[in-house]
C-alpha positions as CSV (number, residue, x, y, z in Angstrom):
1,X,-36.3,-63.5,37.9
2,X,-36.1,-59.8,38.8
3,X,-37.2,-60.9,42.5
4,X,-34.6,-63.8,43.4
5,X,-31.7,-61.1,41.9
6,X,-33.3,-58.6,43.6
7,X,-32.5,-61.0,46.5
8,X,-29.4,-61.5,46.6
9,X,-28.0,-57.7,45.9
10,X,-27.7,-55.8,48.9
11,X,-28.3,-51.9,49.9
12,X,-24.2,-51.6,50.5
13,X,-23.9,-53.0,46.6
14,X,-26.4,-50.4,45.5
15,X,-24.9,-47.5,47.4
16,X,-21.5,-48.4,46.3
17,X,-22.7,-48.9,42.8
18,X,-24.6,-45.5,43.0
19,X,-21.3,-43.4,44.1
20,X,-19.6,-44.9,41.0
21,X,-21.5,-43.9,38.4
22,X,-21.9,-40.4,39.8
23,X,-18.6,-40.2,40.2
24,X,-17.8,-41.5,36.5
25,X,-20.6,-38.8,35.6
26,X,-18.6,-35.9,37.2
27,X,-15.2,-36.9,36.0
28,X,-17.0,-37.0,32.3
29,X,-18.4,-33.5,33.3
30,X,-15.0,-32.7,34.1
31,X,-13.8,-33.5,31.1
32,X,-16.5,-31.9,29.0
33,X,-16.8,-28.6,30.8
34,X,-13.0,-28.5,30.1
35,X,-13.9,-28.5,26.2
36,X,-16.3,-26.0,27.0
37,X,-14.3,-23.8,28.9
38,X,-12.4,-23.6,25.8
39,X,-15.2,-22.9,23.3
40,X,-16.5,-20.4,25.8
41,X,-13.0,-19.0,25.6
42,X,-13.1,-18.8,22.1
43,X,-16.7,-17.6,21.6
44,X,-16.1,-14.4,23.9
45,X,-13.1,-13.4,21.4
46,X,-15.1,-12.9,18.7
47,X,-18.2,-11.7,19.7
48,X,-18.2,-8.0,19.7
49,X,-18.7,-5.8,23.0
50,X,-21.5,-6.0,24.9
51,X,-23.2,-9.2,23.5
52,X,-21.6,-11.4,25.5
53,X,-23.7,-11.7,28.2
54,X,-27.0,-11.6,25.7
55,X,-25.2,-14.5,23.9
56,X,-24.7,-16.6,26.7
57,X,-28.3,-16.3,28.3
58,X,-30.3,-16.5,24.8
59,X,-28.3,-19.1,22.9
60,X,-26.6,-21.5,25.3
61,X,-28.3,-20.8,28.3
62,X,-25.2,-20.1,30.3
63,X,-25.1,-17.4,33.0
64,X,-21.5,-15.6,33.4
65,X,-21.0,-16.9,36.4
66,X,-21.2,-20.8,35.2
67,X,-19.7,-19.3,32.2
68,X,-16.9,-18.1,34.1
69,X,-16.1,-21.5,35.6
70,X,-16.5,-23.5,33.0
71,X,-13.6,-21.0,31.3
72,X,-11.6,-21.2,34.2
73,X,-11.6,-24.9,34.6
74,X,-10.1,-24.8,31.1
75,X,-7.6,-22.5,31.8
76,X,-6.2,-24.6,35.0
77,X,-6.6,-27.9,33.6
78,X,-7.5,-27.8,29.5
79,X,-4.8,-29.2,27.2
80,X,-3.8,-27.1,24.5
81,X,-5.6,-29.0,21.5
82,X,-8.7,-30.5,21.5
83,X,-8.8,-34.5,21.6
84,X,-8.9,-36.8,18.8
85,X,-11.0,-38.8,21.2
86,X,-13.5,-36.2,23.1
87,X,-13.0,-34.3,25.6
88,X,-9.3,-34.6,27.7
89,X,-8.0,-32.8,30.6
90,X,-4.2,-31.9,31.4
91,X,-3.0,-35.1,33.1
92,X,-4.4,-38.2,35.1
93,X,-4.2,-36.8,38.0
94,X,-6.6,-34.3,37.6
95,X,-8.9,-36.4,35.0
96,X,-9.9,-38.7,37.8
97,X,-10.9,-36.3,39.7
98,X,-15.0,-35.0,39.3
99,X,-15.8,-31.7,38.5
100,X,-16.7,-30.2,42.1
101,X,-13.4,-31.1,43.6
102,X,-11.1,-29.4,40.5
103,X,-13.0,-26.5,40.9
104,X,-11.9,-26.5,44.8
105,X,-8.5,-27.2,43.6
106,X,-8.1,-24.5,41.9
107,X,-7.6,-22.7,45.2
108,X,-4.1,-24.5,45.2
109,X,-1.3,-22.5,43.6
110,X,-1.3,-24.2,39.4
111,X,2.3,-25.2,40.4
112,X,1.8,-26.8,43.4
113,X,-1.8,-28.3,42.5
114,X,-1.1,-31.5,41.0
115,X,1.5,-32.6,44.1
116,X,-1.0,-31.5,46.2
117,X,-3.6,-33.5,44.7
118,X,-1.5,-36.6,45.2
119,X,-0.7,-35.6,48.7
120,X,-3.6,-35.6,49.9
121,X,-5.6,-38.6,47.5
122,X,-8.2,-36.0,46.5
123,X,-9.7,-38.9,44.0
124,X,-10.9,-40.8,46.8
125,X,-11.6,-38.0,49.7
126,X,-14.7,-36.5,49.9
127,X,-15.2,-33.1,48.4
128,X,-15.9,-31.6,52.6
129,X,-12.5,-33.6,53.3
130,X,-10.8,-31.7,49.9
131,X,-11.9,-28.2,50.9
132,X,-11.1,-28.7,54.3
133,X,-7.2,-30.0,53.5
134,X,-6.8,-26.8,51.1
135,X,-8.3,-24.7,53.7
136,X,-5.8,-26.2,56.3
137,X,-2.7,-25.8,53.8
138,X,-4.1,-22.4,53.3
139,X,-3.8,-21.3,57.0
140,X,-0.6,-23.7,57.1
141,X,1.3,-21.1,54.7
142,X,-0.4,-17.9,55.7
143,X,1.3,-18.6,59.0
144,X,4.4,-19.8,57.3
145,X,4.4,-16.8,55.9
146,X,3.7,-14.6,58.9
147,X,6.8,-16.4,60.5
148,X,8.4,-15.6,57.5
149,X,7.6,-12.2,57.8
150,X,8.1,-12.0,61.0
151,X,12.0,-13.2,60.9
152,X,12.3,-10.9,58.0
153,X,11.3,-8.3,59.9
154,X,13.2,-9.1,63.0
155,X,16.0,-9.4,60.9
156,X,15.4,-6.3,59.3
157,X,15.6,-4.9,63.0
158,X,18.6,-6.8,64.0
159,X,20.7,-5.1,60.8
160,X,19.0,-2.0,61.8
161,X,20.5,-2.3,65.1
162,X,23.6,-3.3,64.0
163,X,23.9,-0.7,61.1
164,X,22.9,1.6,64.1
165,X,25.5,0.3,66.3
166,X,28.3,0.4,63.2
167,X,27.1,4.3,63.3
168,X,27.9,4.9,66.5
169,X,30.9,3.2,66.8
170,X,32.3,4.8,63.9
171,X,31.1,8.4,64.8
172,X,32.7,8.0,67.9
173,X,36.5,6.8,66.4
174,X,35.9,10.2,64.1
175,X,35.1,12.1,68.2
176,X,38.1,10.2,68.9
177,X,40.1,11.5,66.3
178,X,38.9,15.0,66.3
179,X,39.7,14.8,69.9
180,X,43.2,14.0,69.4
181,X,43.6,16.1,66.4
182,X,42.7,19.3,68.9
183,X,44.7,18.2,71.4
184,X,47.5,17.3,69.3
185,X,47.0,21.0,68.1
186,X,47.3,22.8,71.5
187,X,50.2,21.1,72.7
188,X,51.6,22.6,69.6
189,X,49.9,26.0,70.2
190,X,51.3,25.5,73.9
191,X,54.9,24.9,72.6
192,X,54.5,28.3,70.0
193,X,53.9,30.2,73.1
194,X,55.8,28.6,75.5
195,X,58.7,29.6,72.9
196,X,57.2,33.1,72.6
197,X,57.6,33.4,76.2
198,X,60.9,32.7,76.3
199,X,62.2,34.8,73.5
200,X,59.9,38.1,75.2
201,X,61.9,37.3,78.6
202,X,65.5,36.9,76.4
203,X,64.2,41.0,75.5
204,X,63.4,42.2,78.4
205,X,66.2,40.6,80.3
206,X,68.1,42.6,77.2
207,X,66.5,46.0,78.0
208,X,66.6,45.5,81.3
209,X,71.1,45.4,81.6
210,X,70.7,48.0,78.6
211,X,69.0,50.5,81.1
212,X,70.9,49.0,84.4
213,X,74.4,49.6,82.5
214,X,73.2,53.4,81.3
215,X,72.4,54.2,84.7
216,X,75.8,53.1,85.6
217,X,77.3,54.8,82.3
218,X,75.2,58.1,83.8
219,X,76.7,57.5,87.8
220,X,80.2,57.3,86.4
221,X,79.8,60.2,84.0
222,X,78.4,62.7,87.3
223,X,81.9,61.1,89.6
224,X,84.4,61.9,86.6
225,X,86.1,65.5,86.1
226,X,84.6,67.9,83.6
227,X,87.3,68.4,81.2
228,X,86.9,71.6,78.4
229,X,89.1,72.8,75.9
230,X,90.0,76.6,76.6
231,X,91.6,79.4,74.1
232,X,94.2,81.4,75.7
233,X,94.7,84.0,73.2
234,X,94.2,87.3,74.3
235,X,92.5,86.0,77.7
236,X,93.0,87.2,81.2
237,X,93.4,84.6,83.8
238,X,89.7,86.0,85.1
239,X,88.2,85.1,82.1
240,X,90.0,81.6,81.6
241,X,88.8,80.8,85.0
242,X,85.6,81.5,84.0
243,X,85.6,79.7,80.9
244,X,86.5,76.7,82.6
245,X,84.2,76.8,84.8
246,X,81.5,77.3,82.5
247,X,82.7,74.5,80.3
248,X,82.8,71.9,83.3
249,X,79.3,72.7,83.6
250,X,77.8,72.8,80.4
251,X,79.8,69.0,79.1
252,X,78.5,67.4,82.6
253,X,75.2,68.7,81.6
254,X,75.3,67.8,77.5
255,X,76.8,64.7,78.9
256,X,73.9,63.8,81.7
257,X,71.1,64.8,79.1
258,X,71.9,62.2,76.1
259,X,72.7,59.4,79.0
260,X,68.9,60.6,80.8
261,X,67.4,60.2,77.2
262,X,69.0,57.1,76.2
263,X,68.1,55.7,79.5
264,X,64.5,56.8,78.9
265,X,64.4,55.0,75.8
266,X,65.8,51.9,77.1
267,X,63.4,52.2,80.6
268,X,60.5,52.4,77.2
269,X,61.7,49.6,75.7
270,X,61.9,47.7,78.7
271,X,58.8,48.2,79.5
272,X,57.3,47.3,76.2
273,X,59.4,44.4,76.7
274,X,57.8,43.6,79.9
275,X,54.1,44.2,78.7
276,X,54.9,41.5,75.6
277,X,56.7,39.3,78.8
278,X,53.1,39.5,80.6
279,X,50.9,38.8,77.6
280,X,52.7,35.8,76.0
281,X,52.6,34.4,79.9
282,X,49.1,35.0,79.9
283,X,48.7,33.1,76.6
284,X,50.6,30.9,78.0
285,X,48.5,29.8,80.2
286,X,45.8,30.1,78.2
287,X,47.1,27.4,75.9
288,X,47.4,25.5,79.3
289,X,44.0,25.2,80.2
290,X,43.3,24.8,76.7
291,X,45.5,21.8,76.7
292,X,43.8,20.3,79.5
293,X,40.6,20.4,78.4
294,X,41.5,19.0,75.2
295,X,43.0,16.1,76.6
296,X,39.8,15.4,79.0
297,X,37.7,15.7,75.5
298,X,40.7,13.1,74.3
299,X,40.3,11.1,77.0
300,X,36.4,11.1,77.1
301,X,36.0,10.3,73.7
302,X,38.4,7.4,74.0
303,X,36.5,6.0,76.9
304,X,33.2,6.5,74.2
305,X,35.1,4.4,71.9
306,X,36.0,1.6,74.2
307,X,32.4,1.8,75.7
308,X,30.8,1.5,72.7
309,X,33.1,-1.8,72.0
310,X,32.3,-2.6,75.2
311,X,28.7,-2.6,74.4
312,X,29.2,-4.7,70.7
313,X,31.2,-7.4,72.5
314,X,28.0,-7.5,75.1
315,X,25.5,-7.7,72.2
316,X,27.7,-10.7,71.0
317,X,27.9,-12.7,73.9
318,X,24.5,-12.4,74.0
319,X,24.1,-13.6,70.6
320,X,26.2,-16.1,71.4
321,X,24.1,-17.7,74.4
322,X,21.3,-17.9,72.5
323,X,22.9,-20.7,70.6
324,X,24.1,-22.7,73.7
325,X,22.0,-25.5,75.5
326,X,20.5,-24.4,78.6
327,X,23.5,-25.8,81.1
328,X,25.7,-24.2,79.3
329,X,24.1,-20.9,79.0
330,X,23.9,-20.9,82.4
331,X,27.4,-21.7,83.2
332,X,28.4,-19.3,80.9
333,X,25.9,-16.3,82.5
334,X,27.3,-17.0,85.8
335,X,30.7,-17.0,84.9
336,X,30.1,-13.3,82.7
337,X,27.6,-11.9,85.9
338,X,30.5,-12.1,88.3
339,X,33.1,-10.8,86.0
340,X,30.6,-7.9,85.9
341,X,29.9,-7.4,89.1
342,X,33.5,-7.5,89.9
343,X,34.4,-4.8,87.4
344,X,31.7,-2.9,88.8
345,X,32.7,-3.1,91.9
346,X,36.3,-1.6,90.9
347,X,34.7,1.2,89.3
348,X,33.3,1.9,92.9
């Protein structure tokens, strides 16, 4: 009897029937390590430090490593009671699956496990193809992440840049505005002393006809007759003669000497009024080439500004081609290169 069904059972039959059973075996396994995990679990909370490893080697023959798994395949897929009916794990998913191939799942992210489980049919893959599809999603998102990274950091760059370029562009408006602050300034220290000027030539054109008419005041006083009062009580016509002639002399000369000091003052005065003349021209010009300067730092810092806008725009069309097709990125460089070149040729 054993013979002729012997017979008619082949090796394929045997093997396949072989696989089941070990595979029913590990997904019992599964289940039961999962219960445990969880006794394990509890066991280690209430036995006091330092006996845990004695406990597990002596009275359940456990080392802490199997220990270990057997508490973390409870953790990642235990429910949280104990079955009516013996041991159960989380879901269906993962109680098909045998105990080898939960412990490689739990690789995978608790979250993204059970998907992942599905995704890739670990219940019927071998436990080489398992490891080998987490290993390949592992590398898959490690260089997800390094592009991730990688754009973050490039982006990070970019705002950098642009921060960098805001910076700029801003300190040169403030240049900008400095620069026409201080010019704005020595035109109107240019107009104080151009008015200063005027007002020190209105003085010494002032003293000047004070001491021209004094000196004319002093010619017509020398051309004019002496004139003298004389008594002529009791006086001989010797000593009136005299008298007169004294008193001609002595008014022309009283008369010369306060027109010689008042033109001496007025020749001072004029003078000072010069000097002041010669110093506010002087700061005149000063103020001049102050003003000149100041309007090349104006008109350099301007130039910064629209350089630096200039430089933005660039940055944007280039931004800009990046998101056109290739014809048109072409079309559009050739058109900008000869714009270019043309300006560049006017600033020749």
């Amino acid at each position: 009897m054993n013979e002729q069904l012997s017979a008619t059972r082949t090796i394929g039959q045997v093997t396949q029937e072989i696989n089941y059973l070990k595979a029913q075996g590990q997904k019992t396994i599964l289940g039961f390590t999962v219960e445990i995990g969880r006794r394990l679990t509890e066991a280690k909370g209430m036995l006091p430090h330092g006996e845990w490893g004695r406990w597990l080697r002596e009275e359940v023959g456990y080392s802490k490593s199997s220990a270990n798994n057997a508490m973390r395949i409870f953790e990642e897929y235990g429910s949280t009671q104990m079955g009516l009916f013996g041991p159960e794990v989380e879901c269906q998913t993962f109680g098909n699956l045998d105990y080898t191939k939960a412990l490689a799942l739990i690789a995978v992210p608790a979250e993204e496990r059970e998907q992942f489980a599905k995704d890739v049919d670990a219940e019927n893959i071998s436990v080489r193809e398992l490891k080998a599809q987490i290993k390949a999603r592992e590398q898959e998102r490690d260089e997800a992440e390094n592009r991730a990274k990688g754009w973050e950091q490039k982006y990070a760059q970019a705002t950098e840049r642009e921060k960098n370029r805001a910076a700029d562009l801003t300190d040169a408006l403030t240049q900008a505005e400095k620069a026409q602050a201080a010019e704005k300034a020595a035109r109107e220290d240019l107009e104080a002393k151009d008015t200063a000027l005027k007002l020190a030539n209105q003085r010494l054109a002032a003293h000047s006809a004070e001491v021209e008419r004094l000196q004319k005041e002093l010619e017509a006083e020398r051309a004019k007759p002496a004139e003298v009062a004389v008594q002529t009580v009791d006086a001989t016509p010797e000593q009136l003669a005299k008298a007169e002639k004294k008193g001609k002399r002595e008014g022309k000369k009283a008369a010369e000497t306060a027109l010689n000091e008042k033109i001496a003052q007025a020749e001072e005065q004029a003078k000072a009024a010069e000097k002041a003349t010669q110093e506010a021209r002087n700061e005149l010009e000063e103020a001049q080439k102050r003003l000149a300067q100041q309007a090349q730092v104006k008109a350099l810092a301007e130039v910064n500004v629209v350089f630096r806008q200039l430089q933005e725009t660039l940055n944007q069309v280039r931004q800009g081609l990046n998101r056109l097709d290739d014809l048109n990125r072409q079309k559009v460089k050739s058109a900008l290169v000869q714009v270019l070149a043309q300006q560049l040729e006017e600033l020749k």
